[in-house]
C-alpha atoms as one frame of an Amber mdcrd trajectory, in Angstrom:
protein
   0.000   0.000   0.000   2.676   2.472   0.571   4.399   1.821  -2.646   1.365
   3.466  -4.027   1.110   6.727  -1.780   3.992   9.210  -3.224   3.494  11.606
  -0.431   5.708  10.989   2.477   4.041  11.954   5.235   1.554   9.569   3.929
   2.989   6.693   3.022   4.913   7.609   6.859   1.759   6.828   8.216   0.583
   4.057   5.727   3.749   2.072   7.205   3.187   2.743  10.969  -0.614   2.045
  10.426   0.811  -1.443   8.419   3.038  -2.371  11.736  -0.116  -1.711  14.178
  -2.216  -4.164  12.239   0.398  -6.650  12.442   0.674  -6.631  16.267  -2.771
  -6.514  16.668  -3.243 -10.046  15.140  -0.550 -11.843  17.063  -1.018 -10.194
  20.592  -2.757 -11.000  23.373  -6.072  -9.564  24.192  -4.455  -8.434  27.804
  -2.456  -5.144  25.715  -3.873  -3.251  22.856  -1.638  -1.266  20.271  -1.736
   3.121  19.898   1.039   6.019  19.144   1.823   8.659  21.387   4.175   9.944
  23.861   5.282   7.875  27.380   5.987  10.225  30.110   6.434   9.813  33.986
   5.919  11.315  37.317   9.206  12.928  37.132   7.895  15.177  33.912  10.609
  13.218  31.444   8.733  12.345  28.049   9.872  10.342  25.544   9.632  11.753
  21.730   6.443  10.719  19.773   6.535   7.155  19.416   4.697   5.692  16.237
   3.944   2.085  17.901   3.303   1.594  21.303   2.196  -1.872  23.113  -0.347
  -0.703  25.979  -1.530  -3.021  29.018  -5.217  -3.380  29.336  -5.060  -5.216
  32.738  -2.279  -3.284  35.554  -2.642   0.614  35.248  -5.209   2.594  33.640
  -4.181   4.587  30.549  -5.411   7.909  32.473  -3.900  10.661  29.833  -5.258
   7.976  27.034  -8.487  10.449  25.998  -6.957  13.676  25.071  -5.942  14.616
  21.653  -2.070  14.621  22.553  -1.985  10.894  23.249  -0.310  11.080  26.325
   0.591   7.610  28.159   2.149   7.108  31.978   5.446   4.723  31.751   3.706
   2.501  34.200   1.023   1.510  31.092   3.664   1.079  28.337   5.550  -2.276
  27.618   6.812  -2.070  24.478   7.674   0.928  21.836   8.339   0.560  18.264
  10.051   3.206  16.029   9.012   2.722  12.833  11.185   3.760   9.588  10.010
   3.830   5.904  13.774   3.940   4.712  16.112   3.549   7.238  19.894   4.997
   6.484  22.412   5.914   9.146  21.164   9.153   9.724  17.821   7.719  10.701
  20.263   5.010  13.056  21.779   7.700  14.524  18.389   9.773  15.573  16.998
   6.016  16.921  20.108   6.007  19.301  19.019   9.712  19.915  15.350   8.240
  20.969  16.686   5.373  22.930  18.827   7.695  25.053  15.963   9.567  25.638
  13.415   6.730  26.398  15.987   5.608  28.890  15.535   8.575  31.287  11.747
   7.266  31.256  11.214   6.068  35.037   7.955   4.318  36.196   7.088   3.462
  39.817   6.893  -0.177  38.976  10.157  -0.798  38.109  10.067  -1.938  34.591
  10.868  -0.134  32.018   9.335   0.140  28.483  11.076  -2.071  25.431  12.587
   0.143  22.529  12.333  -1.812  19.260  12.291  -0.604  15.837  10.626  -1.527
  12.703  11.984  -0.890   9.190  10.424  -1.282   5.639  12.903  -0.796   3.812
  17.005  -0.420   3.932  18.983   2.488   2.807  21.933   0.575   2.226  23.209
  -3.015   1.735  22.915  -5.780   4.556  26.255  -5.605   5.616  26.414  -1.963
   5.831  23.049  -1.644   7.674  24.499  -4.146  10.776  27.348  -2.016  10.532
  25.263   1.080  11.579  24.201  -0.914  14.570  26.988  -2.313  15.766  28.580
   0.897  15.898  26.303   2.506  18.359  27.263   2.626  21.807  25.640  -0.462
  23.472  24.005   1.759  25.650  22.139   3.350  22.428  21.090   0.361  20.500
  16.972  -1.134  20.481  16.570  -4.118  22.448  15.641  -5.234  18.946  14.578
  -4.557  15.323  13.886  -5.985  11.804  14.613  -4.055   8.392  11.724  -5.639
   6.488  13.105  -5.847   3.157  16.209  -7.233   3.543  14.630  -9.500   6.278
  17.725  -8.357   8.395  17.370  -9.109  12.189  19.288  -8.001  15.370  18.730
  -8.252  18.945  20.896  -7.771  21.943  22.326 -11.065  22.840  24.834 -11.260
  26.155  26.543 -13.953  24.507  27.660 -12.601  21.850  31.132 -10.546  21.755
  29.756  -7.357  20.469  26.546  -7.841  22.999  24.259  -7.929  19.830  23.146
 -10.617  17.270  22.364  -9.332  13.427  21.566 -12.147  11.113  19.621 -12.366
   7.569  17.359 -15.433   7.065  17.807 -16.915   3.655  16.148 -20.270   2.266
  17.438 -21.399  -1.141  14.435 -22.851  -3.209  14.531 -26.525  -4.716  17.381
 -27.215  -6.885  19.285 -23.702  -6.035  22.258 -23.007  -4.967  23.044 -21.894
  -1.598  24.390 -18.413  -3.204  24.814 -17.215  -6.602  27.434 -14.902  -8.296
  26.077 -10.963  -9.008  24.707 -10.990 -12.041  23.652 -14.170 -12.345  19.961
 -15.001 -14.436  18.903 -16.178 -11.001  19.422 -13.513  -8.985  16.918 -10.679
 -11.078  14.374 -10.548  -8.889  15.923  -7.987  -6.135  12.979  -8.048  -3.883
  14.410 -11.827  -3.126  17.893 -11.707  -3.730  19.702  -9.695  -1.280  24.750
  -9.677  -1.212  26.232 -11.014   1.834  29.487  -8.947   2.342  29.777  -6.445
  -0.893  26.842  -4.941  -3.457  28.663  -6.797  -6.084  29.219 -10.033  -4.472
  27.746 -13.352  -3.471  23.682 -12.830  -2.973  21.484 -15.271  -1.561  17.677
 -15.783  -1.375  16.626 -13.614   2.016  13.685 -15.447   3.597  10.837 -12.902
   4.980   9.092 -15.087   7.073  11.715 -15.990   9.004  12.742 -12.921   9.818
   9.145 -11.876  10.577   8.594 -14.497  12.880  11.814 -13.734  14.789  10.624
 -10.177  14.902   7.063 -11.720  16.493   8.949 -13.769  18.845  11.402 -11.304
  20.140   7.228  -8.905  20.448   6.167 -11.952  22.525   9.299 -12.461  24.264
   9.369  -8.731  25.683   5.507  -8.936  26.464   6.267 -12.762  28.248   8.781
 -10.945  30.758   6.544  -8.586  31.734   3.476 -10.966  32.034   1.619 -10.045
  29.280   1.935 -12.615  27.204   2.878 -16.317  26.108   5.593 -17.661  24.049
   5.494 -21.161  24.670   3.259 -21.774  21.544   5.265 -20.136  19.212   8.845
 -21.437  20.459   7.451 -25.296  19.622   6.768 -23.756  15.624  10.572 -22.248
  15.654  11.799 -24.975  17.322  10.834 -27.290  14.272  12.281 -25.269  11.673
  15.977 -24.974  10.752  16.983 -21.815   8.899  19.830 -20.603   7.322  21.217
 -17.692   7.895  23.425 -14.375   7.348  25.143 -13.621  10.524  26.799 -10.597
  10.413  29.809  -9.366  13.319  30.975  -6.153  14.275  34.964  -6.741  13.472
  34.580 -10.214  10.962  33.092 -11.055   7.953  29.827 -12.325   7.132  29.190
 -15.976   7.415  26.572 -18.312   6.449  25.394 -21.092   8.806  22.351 -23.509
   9.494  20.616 -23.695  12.624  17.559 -23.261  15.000  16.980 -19.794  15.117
  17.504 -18.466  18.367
């Protein structure tokens, strides 16, 4: 839909509208989705947040009904930035945001989740992790998905950079795990996305995989704070293997096959 709006404040909204409908078939009936600002008793605010994850059932939403949109911290679980075209000078304004969000403090002693959504990437795979994994730790969202590119990151403790960027891919029957640039089977871009360089290996990025890490890592933020159940959909991942991108802050990209995680 908002390949066919050519104004941009529209087709802005077309895209955060898009992300709202998605939550609001996979969530829970105990939070409902809106846009607004969070503030908190101190009188910090965050900036105006284009998704945000509400609870229904532990604190009323008592700013909820005036025109600003104004929601207590306390109400809040989960914030999503969303991006049309994300490039590293909309990176560097989301670190911006998440600095700010962190000064956010609520009386019961859990703090919002910053995520960010994406449509589409500015730049090639490699080069968007790269914009991540150059932010102070301190800066980066818990976790986001560049839809396009079906790139994924997330902050992982385990990992020696503290956060995990990988890019599902899922060669079809009788392809080749990658393909040369330029290659007949590579044409169709909105499937075929490099692994290190523009004008190197590609392979076929798999959407759905990266959408349904997206949804788990939703779940998995609403599950800490109570809101929410992720048993069901861990037993789906759990049967499916995917191969992957995984992209590091210091090493090359490398391609591997396992449970997503």
């Amino acid at each position: 839909m908002a390949g066919l709006i050519k104004h941009q404040g529209e087709k802005g909204r077309a895209n955060e509208n898009s992300v709202q409908v998605l939550l609001a078939k996979v969530l829970p009936p105990s939070v409902r989705v809106a846009s607004g600002e969070i503030i908190d008793s101190d009188g910090s605010a965050s900036a105006q947040m284009d998704t945000l994850v509400l609870s229904n059932t532990s604190q009323p939403v008592l700013f909820a009904q005036t025109d600003e949109k104004i929601f207590p911290v306390e109400s809040v679980l989960l914030c999503i930035e969303v991006k049309t075209t994300l490039t590293q000078e909309e990176v560097s304004d989301i670190a911006k945001k998440v600095r700010r969000h962190r000064k956010l403090k609520g009386s019961t002693g859990t703090d919002p989740v910053f995520a960010v959504f994406a449509h589409k990437a500015g730049s090639s795979p490699r080069t968007v992790a790269k914009w991540f994994f150059e932010l102070d730790p301190a800066d980066r969202p818990a976790f986001f998905l560049v839809n396009d590119a079906a790139i994924f990151g997330i902050v992982d403790e385990t990992a020696p950079s503290g956060y995990q960027v990988v890019m599902p891919f899922a060669p079809k029957a009788g392809e080749a795990e990658k393909y040369a640039f330029g290659d007949p089977a590579t044409s169709d871009v909105h499937y075929w996305k490099p692994v290190a360089a523009p004008a190197g290996d590609q392979v076929r990025i798999d959407h759905g995989a990266s959408m349904l890490l997206f949804i788990r890592a939703v779940l998995r933020a609403l599950s800490e704070q109570e809101h929410a159940q992720i048993e069901w959909l861990e037993s789906y991942l759990n049967k499916v293997r995917s191969q992957r991108v995984k992209f590091g802050k210091d090493a090359e990209p490398v391609l591997e096959s396992s449970p997503p995680n």
